[in-house]
N, C-alpha and C positions, 0 to 999 in steps of 0.2 A: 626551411621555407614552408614544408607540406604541414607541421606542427604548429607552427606561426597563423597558419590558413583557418587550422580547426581550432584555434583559441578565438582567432575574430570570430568566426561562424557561431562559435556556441556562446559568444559574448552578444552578440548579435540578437539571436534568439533570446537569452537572460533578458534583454533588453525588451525585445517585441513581447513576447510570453507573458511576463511576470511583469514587469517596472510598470507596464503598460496597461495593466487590466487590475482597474480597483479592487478585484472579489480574490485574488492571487497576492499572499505578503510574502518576503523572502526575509531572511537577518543578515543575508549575504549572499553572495552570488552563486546559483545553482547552473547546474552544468548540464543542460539539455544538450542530448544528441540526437541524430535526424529522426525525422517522423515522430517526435514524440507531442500527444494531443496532450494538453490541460482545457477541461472542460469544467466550467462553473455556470450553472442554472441560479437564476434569479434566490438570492438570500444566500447562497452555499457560500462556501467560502475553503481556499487550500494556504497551506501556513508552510513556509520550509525554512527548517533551521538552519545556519553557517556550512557549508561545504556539503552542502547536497549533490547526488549523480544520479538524474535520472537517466538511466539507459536506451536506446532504438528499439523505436514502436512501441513502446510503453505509455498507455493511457491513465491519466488521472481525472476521477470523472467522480464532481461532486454534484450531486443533483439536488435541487429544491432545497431550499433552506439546512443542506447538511454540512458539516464539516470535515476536512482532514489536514491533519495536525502531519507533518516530517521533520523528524529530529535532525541535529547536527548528526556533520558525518554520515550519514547513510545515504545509499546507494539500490537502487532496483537494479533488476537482473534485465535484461533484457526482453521484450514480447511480453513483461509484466501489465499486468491491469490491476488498478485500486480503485472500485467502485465505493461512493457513502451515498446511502438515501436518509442520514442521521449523524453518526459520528466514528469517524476511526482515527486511531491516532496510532500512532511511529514511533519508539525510544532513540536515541544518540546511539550512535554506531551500529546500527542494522544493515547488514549486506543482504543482500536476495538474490538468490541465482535465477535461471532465464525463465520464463513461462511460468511466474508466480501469481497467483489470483488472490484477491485478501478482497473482503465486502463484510458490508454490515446487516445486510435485507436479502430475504429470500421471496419469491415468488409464492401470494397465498394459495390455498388448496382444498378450502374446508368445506365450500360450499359448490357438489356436484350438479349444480344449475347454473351454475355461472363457468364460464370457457375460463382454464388457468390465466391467460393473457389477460382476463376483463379483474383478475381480483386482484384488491390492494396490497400492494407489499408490504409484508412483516418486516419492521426494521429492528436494531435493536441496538449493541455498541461494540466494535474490534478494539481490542489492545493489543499492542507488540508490545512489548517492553524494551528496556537498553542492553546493546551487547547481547545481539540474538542472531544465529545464522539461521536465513530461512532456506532451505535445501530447493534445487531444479524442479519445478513444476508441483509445488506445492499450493495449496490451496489453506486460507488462512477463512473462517463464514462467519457468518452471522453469532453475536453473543460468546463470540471465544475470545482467551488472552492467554498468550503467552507472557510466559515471567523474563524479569529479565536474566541474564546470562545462562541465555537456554539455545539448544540447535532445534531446529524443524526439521527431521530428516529429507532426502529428495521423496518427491511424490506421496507427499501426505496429505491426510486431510486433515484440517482441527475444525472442531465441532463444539467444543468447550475447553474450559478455562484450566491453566496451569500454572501452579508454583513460580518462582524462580530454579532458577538452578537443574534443570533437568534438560535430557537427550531426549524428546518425543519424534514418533514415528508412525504410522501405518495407515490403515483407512476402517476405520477411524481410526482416530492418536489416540495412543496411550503411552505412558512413562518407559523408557528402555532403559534409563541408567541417570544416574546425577551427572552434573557434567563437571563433578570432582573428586570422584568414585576413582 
């Protein structure tokens, strides 16, 4: 019965969330669980592929005319946030563990007359690729991509862009091993 309960509930939600809000597409039914925000600002737009899992308390938040793209099959980790002030996009089969951050814009900083808050954000473009594990509390920034069938190790940062086929890791990432070594 208590399984029966959370399939109406997160059908419910697919329905309210996504079916319901023009600037959100799905290709098939995604699996929102509680507290999770879908946020779309005027122009933005969020796309999710066949058998998406977005996981509790996990925000997706496209602002101002940006986009983000979610592949079939993948799943956020929970407490995740995906911020786009431009373009991020998701491969097929991407798991994330809990407290993941991926963005595409950083806060500017170049001009000591102007307070950080008041300058415009650098935006630029995130890639994941297909068949990538993103490790617990990793952090995915601006202008970087991962390849596809690559891990993130937990608590990393990526800063820029990788191959396919590699184990990255640290703060900042760099290559630790292929991931068929």
């Amino acid at each position: 019965m208590y399984k029966m309960m959370k399939k109406i509930i997160s059908l419910l939600r697919f329905l309210l969330y996504i079916k319901l809000n023009k600037r959100i597409k799905a290709n098939g039914i995604v699996l929102l669980q509680k507290n999770v925000y879908l946020i779309v600002e005027e122009g933005g737009q969020i796309m999710f592929g066949k058998k998406v899992s977005i996981k509790e308390n996990t925000i997706i938040y496209a602002k101002k005319n940006s986009i983000i793209i979610i592949g079939d099959n993948t799943n956020t980790g929970h407490n995740t946030e995906i911020s786009a002030n431009n373009y991020i996009e998701i491969g097929n089969d991407v798991i994330m563990g809990a407290y993941c951050y991926i963005t595409d814009s950083t806060h500017g900083y170049k001009d000591s007359n102007i307070p950080i808050r008041n300058q415009p954000m650098e935006s630029g473009r995130t890639i994941i690729g297909n068949n990538v594990w993103i490790g617990r509390g990793s952090m995915i920034l601006k202008d970087s991509k991962v390849g596809n069938n690559s891990i993130v190790a937990a608590n990393s940062v990526v800063t820029k862009s990788f191959d396919d086929n590699f184990i990255i890791g640290g703060v900042p990432t760099k290559i630790i091993k292929s991931t068929y070594d």
